[in-house]
N, C-alpha and C positions, 0 to 999 in steps of 0.2 A: 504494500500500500504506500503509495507516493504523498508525501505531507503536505498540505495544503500551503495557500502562501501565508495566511496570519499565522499560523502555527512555527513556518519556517523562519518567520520576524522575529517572535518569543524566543525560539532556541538561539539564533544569530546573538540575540541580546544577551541570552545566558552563557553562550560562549566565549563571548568578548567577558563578559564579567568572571568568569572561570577559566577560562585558557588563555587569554592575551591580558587582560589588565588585573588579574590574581593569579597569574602565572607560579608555578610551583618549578624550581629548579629540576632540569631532567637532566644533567651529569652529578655524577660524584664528584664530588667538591666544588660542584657550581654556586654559583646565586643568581640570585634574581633583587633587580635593584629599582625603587620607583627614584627616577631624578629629572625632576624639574617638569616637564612636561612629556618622558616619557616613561615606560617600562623594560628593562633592557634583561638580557640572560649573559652573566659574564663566566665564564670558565677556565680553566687551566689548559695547558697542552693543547693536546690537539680538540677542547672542547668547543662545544660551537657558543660565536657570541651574534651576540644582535640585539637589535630592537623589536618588541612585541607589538608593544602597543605605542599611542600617544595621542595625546588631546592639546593638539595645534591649533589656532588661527593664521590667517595670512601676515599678522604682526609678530609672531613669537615663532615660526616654524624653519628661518631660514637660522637662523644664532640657534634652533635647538639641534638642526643639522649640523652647524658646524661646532658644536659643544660636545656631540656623538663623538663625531671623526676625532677628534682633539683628545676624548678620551681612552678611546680606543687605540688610538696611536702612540700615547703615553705608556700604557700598557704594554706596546711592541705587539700588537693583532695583526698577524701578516696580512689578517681580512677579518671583516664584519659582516652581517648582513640588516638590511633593515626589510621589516618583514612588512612591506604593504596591502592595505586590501582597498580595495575600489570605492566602499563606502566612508573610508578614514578622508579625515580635513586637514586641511583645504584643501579643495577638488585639485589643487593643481601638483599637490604631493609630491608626486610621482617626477612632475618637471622638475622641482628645487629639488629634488634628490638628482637629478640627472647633472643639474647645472652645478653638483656640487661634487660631483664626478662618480658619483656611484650609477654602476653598469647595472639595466634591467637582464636579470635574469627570465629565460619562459615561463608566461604565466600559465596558472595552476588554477582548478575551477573548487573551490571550497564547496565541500558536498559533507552530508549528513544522513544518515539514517536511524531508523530504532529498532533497538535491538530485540524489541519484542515480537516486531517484524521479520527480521532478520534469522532469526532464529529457527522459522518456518522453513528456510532454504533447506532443501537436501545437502547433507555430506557424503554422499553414498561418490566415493573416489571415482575418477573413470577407468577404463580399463587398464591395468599396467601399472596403475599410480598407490602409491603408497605416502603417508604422512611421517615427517622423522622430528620430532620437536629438538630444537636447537637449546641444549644447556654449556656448553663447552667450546673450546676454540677450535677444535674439530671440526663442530657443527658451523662456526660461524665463518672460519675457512672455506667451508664448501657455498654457504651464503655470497661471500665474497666470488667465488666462482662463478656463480649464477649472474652476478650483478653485470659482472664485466661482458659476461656474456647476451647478458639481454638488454644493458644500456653503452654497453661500447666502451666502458671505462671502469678504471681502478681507483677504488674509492677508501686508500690506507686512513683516513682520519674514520669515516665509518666504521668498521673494523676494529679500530680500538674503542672508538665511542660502548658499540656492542659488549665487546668484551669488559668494557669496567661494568657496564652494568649487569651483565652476568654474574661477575664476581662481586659488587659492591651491591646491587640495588635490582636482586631478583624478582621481587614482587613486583617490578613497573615496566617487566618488559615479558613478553612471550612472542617469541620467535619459531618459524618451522618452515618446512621445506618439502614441497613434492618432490617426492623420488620415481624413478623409472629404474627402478634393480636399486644399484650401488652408483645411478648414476644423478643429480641432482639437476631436477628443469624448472623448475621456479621456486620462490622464496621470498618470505613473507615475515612483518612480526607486528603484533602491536603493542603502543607504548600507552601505560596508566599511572595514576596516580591513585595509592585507594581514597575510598572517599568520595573522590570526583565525578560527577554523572557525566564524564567523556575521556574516549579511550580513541588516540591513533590510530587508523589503520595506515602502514609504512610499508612501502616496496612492492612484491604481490611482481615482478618482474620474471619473466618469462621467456625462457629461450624460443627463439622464433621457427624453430622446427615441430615447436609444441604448444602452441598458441590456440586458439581458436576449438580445443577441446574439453571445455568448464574448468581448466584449472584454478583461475583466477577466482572463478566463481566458488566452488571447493575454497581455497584458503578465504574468502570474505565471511563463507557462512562458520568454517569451521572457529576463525574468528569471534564471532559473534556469538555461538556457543561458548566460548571463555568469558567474554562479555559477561555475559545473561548471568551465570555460574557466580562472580565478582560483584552484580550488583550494577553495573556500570548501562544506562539510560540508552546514549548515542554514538554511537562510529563516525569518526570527522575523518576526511581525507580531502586532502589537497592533490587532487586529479590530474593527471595530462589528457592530453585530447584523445589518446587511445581509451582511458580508464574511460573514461566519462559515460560514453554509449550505455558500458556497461554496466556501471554501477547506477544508473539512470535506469536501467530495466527492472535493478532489482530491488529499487523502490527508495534508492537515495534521492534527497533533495539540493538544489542549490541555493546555498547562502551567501555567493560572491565570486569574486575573483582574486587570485592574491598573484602580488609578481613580487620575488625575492629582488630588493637591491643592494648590490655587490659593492662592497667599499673595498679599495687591495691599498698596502701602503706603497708598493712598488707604482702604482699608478697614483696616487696621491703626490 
């Protein structure tokens, strides 16, 4: 069942109040900092930093831009992201971030679903396919495999991100991988906080020789069955234009658009 639009206003509203502007740190040894007119996530190593959230006008939005960078570059952040969505102010956001040299990354179509919905999917695997839950760097190894393979790239900061939280912070993350024998063709995790009525759905990347046989669909529901189990309301995902079709069929809704922008200090 596809959520109506006031219903999808409400949840948008409680998402920003839950996930962007009461943001809960998701690395070990992260934080999450409210300063000045934004919400930021700062971390160590290879952890990810940025901007969440922020409540700008067109008089305070270019000095809060350049108070980010500033900070973040004292730091030594070889890169930031500031995490924008379509309906944040002032409508021209997206330009003062550009003209302040942060590169728009592809945008991502912010989607939702309920897990009480959700939960009605079948997980009956398709032929061949097996589930392997990912606890160890073995598992997240083989993740790692998957990714390169079905988005063209090596992603060594994900990889550790995964692995601290395997080992530091197991309860906020469940990862897992369709198998074909001993051989790994897509992989999946999502990320929670308990407590929270919204859990991540992250990755779900699929080697292209294996595509178009429910797999994706398989890890959304089986997902969601963890969900449900956990207590946890809504599955948020931030979509490519592939995802989208399909998580549109199986009864997600849209609540925006988000484009990551990329601050590097080598371009700075």
């Amino acid at each position: 069942m596809t959520i109506d639009l006031d219903e999808l206003m409400k949840v948008r509203a409680h998402f920003d109040a839950e996930v962007r502007e009461g943001a809960q740190a998701d690395a070990p040894r992260g934080r999450v900092e409210r300063a000045g007119g934004v919400v930021r996530h700062v971390a160590p190593a290879l952890g990810w930093n940025g901007v969440l959230w922020s409540d700008l006008d067109e008089g305070t939005a270019d000095a809060e831009i350049a108070a980010q960078a500033a900070f973040f570059a004292e730091r030594g952040c070889p890169e930031f992201e500031w995490k924008l969505y379509d309906y944040d102010r002032p409508a021209d956001l997206g330009d003062r971030l550009r003209a302040a040299g942060f590169v728009p990354e592809p945008p991502e179509t912010l989607m939702v679903g309920l897990v009480s919905e959700l939960v009605k999917l079948p997980v009956e695997p398709p032929e061949g396919i097996t589930l392997r839950v990912v606890t160890d760097e073995a598992g997240v190894d083989l993740m790692m495999r998957v990714h390169a393979g079905a988005f063209g790239k090596e992603r060594p900061r994900l990889r550790e991100q995964l692995l601290g939280k395997l080992r530091e912070e197991p309860d906020t993350i469940a990862a897992v991988l369709a198998m074909s024998g001993d051989t790994p063709v897509s992989a999946a995790r999502m990320e929670m906080r308990p407590g929270l009525a919204f859990a991540g759905l992250w990755g779900g990347g699929t080697l292209p020789e294996w595509r178009g046989r429910g797999i994706y669909r398989l890890l959304v529901a089986h997902r969601a069955r963890l969900a449900a189990e956990l207590g946890i309301a809504y599955l948020q995902v931030d979509a490519s234009d592939d995802s989208r079709p399909i998580l549109e069929r199986l009864g997600f809704g849209v609540l925006g658009v988000t484009v990551p922008y990329l601050w590097t200090a080598a371009a700075s």
